[in-house]
N, C-alpha and C positions, 0 to 999 in steps of 0.2 A: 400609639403613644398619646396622640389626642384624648381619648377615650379614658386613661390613665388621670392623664391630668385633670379632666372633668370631672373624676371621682374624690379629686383631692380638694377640690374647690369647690363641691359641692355644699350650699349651705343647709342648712336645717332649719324645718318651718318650726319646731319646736324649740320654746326657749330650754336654754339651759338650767332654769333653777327648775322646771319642771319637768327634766329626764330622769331616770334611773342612771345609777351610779353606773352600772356594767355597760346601758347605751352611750355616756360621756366620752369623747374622742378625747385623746391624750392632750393634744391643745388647748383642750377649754377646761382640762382637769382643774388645774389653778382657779378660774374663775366661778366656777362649779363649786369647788370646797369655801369658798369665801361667802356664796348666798345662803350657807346653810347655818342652821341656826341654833346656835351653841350654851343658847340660857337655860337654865336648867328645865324648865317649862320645855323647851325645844327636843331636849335631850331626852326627857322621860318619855315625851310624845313617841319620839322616835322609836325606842325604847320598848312601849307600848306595843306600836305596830310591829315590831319585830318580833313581840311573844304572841301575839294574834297570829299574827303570818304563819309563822311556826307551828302554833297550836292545830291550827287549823290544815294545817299541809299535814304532819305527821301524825298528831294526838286523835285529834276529831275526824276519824274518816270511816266508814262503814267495814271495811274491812283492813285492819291494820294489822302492822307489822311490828317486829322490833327494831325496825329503824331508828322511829322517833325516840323510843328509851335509850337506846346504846349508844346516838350522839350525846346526850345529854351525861350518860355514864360516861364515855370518854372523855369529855371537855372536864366534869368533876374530876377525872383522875388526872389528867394533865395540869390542871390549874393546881391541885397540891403536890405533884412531884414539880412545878417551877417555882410555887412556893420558898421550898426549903433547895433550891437548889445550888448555891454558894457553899451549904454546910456541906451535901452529896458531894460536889466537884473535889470539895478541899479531902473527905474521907477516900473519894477514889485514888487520889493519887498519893498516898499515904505508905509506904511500905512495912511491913509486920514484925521482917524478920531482923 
């Protein structure tokens, strides 16, 4: 139980505004999401590294896959079927006859 509890009060030498979002303990989410920075300069940055990251993980690799294309095709095809999806909901439930 000891043992337990020393894991729960365990601090971190790492600050919070400088962790990864998936290393942030549920705790410090709140204070985590408040250092980040939301002006537009911040945002494109961000933005930025997320197509680098990306680029780079699936696009740019010596031997690739269709991985990186068919995420890219999926999120296209999900992003215009939630689009129009109020006008889809209201024709689904529509009766013909």
């Amino acid at each position: 139980m000891a043992k337990l509890i020393w894991l729960f009060t365990m601090t971190s030498s790492v600050p919070v505004k400088e962790k990864k979002l998936m290393e942030v303990k549920l705790g410090e989410l709140p204070g985590c999401i408040l250092m980040r920075d939301f002006t537009p300069k911040g945002i494109a940055g961000t933005s930025q590294r997320v197509y680098y990251r990306y680029y780079n993980k699936y696009i740019n690799v010596k031997k690739g896959g269709f991985a990186g294309i068919s995420m890219v095709l999926a999120a296209y095809v999900l992003f215009n079927y939630c689009r129009p999806y109020k006008e889809l909901k209201h024709e689904r439930l529509r009766k013909y006859h």
